[in-house]
C-alpha positions, 0 to 999 in steps of 0.5 A, spaced: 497 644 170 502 640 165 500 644 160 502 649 163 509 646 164 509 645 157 508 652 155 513 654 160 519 649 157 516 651 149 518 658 151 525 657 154 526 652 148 525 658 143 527 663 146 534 659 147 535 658 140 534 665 137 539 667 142 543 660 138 541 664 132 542 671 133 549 669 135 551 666 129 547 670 124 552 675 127 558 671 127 557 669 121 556 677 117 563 678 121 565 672 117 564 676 111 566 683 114 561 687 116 562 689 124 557 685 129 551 689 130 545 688 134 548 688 141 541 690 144 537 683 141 541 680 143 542 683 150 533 682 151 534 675 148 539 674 154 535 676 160 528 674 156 532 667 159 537 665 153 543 668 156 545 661 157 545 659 149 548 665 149 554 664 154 555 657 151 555 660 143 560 664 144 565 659 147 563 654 142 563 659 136 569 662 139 566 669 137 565 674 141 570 672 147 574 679 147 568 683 149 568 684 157 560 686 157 558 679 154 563 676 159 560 679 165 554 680 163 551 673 161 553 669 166 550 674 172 544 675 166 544 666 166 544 665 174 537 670 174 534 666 168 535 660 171 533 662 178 527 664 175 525 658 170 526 655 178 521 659 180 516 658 174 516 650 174 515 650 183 509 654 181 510 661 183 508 664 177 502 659 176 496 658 180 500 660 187 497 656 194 
């Protein structure tokens, strides 16, 4: 069952830091002036549980913080992934009783 556990934390802990990545990526290419691009990646890599790598990254990057989608979205995004992880380490999604 613990491995299980760890499966479960590997995965929130990859899935947080390509959102981290992609955000970047994409700042990044701004920096040298090309339009941001890859809203749909980085909108799946939200609700596949990095909306709050995500959320965070903005502010910490201050780079997309004028767009209202992201604005709203990601925090809404954040409380269903982290009530899902709740979900998944009290067992529900493992071997229910």
């Amino acid at each position: 069952m613990s491995i299980l556990y760890a499966l479960f934390l590997v995965y929130i802990f990859a899935v947080n830091f390509y959102a981290f990545r992609l955000l970047k990526t994409q700042r990044d290419a701004w920096e040298d002036g090309e339009p941001p691009k890859g809203d749909g990646k980085l909108l799946l890599a939200a609700v596949m549980g990095g909306a709050i790598a995500v959320y965070v990254t903005m502010f910490v990057l201050k780079f997309r913080l004028s767009n209202l989608t992201f604005m709203i979205l990601m925090p809404l995004i954040g409380v269903f992934n982290v009530y899902c992880f709740y979900l998944g380490f009290r067992g529900i999604y493992f071997f229910p009783y």
